[in-house]
Structures are given as C-alpha cells and as structure tokens.
KEDRENNU-194355 format. One record per residue: x, y, z of N, C-alpha, C, O in turn; residue number from 1. Coordinates in pm, 1 decimal, decimal comma, padded with zeros to 6 digits. Example, Ala and Ser with C-alpha at 12.3 -4.5 7.8 and 13.67 -1.06 7.14 Angstrom:
n.px n.py n.pz ca.px ca.py ca.pz c.px c.py c.pz o.px o.py o.pz pos
01319,0 -00569,0 00780,0 01230,0 -00450,0 00780,0 01320,0 -00330,0 00780,0 01423,6 -00331,9 00846,5 1
01285,0 -00225,0 00708,0 01367,0 -00106,0 00714,0 01290,0 00003,0 00787,0 01340,9 00113,8 00803,9 2
***
This chain:
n.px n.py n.pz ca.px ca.py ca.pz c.px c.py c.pz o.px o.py o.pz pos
-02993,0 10046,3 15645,5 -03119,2 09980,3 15617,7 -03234,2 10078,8 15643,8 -03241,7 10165,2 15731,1 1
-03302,7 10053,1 15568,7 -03406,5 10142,5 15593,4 -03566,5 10082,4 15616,9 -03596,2 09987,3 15544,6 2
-03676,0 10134,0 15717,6 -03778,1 10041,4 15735,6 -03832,6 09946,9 15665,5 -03874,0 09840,4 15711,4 3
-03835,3 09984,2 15541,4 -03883,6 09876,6 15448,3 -03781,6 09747,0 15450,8 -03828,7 09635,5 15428,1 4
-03659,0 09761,3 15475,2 -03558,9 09620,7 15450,6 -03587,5 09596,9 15652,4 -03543,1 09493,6 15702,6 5
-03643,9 09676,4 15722,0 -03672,6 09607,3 15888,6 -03801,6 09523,1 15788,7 -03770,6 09429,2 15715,4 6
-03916,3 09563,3 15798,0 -04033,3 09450,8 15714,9 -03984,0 09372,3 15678,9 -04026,9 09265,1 15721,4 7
-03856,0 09363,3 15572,9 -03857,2 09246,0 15468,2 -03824,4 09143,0 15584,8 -03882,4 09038,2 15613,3 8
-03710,3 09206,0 15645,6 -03651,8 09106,8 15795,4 -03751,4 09004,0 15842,5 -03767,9 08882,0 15843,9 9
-03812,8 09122,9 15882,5 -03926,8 09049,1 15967,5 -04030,7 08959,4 15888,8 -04119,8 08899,1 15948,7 10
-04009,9 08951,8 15708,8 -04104,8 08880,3 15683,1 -04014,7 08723,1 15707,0 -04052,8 08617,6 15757,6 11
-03898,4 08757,7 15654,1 -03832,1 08662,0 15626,8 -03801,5 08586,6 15722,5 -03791,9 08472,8 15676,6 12
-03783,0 08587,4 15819,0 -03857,5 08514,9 15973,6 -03954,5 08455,0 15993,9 -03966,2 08374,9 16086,6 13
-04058,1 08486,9 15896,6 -04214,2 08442,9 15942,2 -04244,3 08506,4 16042,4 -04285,0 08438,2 16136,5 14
-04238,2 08628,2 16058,3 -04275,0 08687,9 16190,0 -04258,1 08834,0 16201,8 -04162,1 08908,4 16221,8 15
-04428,7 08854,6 16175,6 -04447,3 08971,6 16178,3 -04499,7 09086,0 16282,3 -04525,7 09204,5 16261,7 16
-04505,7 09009,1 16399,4 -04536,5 09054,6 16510,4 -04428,3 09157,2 16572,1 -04338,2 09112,3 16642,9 17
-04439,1 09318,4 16540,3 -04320,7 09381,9 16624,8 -04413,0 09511,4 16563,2 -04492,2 09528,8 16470,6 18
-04349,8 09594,6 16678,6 -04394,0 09718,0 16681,0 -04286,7 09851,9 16770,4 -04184,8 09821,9 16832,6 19
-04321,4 09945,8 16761,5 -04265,9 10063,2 16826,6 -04095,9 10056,1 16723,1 -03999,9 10007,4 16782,8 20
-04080,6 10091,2 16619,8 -03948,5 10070,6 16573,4 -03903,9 10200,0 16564,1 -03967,4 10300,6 16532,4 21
-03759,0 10184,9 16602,5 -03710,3 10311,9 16605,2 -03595,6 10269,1 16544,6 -03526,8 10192,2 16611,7 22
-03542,5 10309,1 16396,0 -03390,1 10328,1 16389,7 -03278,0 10478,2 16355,7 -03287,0 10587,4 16299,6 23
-03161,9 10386,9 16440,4 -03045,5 10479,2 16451,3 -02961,3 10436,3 16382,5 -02971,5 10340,5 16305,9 24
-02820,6 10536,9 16412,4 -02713,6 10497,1 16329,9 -02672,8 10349,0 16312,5 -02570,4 10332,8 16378,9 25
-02694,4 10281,0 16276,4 -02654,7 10145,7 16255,2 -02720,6 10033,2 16365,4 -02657,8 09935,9 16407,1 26
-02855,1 10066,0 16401,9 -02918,3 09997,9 16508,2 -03056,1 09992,5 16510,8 -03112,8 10089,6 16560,9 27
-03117,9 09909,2 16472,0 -03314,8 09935,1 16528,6 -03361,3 09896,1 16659,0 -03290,2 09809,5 16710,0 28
-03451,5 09930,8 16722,8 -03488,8 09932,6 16805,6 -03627,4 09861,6 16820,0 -03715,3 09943,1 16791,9 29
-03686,7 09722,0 16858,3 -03821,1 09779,3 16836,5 -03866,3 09638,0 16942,7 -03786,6 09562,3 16998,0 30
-03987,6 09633,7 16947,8 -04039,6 09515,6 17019,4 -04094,9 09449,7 16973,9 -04185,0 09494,7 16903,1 31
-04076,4 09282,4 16985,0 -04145,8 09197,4 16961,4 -04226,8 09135,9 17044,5 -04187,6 09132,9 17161,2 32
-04384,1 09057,9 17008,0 -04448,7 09038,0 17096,6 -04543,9 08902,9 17045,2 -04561,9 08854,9 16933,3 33
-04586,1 08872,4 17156,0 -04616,8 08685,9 17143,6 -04803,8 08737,9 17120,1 -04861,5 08827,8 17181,2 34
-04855,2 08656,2 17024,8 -05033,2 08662,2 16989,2 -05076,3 08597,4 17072,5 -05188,1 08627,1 17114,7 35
-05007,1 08486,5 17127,6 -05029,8 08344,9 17249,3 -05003,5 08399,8 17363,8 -05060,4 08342,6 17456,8 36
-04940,4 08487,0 17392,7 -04918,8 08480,0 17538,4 -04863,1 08614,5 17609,1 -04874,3 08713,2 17536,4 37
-04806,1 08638,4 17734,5 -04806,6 08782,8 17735,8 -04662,8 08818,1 17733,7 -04611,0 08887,2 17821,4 38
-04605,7 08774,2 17642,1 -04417,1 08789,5 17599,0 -04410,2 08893,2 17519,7 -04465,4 08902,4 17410,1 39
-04343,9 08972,5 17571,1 -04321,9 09093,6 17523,8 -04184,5 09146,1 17554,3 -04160,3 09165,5 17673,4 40
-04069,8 09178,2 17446,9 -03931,0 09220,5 17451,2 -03851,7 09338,4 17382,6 -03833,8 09300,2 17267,0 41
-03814,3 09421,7 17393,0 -03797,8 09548,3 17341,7 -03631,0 09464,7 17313,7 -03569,7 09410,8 17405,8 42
-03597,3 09468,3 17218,1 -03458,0 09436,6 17111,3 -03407,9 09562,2 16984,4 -03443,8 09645,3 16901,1 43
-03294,3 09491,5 17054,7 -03185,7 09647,0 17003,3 -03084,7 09526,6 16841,5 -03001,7 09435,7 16846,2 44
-03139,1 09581,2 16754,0 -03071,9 09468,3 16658,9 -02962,4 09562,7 16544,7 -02979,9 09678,0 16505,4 45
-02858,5 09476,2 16513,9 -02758,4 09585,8 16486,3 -02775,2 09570,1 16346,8 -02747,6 09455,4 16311,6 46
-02801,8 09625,9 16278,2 -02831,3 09684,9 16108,8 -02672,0 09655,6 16002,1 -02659,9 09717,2 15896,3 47
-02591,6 09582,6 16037,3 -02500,3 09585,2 15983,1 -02450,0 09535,1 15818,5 -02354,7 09563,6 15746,0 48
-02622,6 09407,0 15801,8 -02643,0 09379,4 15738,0 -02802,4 09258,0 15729,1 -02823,3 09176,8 15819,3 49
-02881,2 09269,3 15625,0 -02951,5 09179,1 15614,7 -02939,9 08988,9 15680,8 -03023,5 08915,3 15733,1 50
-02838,6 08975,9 15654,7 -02856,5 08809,1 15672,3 -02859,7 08850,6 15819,0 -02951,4 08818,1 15894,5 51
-02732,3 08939,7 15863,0 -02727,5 08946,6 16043,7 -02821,8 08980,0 16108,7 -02849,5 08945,0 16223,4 52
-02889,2 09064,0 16026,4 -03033,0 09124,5 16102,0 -03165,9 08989,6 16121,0 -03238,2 08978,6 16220,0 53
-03169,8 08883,7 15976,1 -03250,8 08803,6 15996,9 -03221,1 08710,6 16125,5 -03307,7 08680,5 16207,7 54
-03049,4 08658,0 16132,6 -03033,6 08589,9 16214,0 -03063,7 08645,0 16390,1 -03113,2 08570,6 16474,8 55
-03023,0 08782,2 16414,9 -02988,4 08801,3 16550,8 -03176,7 08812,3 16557,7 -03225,6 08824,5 16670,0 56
-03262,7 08807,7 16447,0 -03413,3 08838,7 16501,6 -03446,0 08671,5 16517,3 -03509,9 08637,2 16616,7 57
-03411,9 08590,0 16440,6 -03464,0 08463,7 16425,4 -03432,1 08399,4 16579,5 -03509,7 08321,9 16635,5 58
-03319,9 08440,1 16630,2 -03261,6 08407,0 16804,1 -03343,2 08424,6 16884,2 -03384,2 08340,6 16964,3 59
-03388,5 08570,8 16870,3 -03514,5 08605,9 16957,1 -03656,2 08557,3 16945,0 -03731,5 08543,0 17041,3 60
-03693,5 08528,0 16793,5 -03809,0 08456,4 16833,3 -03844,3 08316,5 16868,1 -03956,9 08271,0 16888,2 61
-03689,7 08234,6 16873,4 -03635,6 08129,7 16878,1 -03701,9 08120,3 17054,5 -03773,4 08030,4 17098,6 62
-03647,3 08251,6 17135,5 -03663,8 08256,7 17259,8 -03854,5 08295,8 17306,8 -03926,6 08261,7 17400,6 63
-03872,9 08377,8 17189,8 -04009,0 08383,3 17231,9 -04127,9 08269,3 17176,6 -04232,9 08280,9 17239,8 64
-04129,5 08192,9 17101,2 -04179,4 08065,8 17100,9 -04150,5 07966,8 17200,5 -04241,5 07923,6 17271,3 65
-04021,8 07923,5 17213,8 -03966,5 07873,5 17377,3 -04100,3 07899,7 17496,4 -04178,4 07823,0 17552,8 66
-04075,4 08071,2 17499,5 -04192,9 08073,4 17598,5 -04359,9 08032,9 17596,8 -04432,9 07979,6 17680,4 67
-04381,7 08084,2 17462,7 -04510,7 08047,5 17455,0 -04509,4 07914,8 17494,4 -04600,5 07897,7 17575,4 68
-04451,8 07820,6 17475,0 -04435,7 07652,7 17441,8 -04490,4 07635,8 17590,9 -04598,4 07587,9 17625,3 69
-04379,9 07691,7 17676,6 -04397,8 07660,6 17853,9 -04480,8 07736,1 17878,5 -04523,8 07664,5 17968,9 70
-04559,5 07836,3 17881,8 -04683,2 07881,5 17903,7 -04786,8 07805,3 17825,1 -04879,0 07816,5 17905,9 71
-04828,7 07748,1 17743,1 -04893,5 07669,7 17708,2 -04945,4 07524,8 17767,7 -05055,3 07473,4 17788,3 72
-04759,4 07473,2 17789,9 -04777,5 07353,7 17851,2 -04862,9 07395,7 18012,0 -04955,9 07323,1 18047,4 73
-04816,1 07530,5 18110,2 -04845,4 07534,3 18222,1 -04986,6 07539,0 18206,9 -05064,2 07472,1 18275,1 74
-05035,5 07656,4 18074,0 -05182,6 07690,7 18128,9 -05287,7 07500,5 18094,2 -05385,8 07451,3 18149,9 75
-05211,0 07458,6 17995,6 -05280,0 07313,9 18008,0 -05248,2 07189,4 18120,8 -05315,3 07087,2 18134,6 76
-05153,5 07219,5 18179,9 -05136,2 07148,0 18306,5 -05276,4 07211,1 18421,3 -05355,4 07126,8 18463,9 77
-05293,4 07353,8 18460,2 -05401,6 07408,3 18515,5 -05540,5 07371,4 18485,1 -05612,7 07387,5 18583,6 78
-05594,0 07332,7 18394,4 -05669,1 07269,4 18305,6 -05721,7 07153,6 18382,5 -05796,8 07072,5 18328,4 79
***
C-alpha cells in the first residue's frame, strides 16, 4: 500500500485525524488523535490489505470516541 491507499483508509472511516505516518515492509505506523479531547495513540496497522487496514483502524477509533464520550460526560459532570 502506498500513502495514498493510507488516505483513502482513513477517508473511508470518516476519519481523518492522523498524523506522523511512517510505512514499512508490510506495516504503517502513525498516530491518531481526538479534536475533542487530549487522546492521542501512536498505532502500528498491518498493510496486508485494504478492507483489514479499514477494519483494524475503525477498532481504534471505535476506542478513541469511547474516550472522548467519558471525557465529555466527566468535563459536563464538573460543570
């Protein structure tokens, strides 16, 4: 895969938030990061193929919305 099919990934997610990408032999590297909140995760995703690449990214932002959700709820409980 080459950066342009990491973009398409990431469009196809709805989620275009990632930066620092680095790829290797059969692996990208890069971080994703929350606009809401201060979630930030450096993910190692294995290039083996498109659908796998959308899915193992869609997991992670699965986990980083999760957080925003409970940081949201906390900072409006503080409120």
């Amino acid at each position: 895969m080459t950066l342009i099919d990491v973009k398409e990934v990431f469009n196809t997610c709805e989620y275009p938030f990632y930066k620092e990408v680095m790829l290797n032999s059969g692996t990208m590297t890069c971080t994703i990061y929350s606009t809401h909140s201060d979630f930030k995760k450096q993910i190692n995703i294995p290039l083996l193929n498109f659908d796998q690449a959308v899915h193992y990214i869609s997991l992670n932002i699965i986990q980083l919305r999760s957080y925003e959700m409970i940081h949201k709820e906390l900072s409006e409980d503080l409120d």
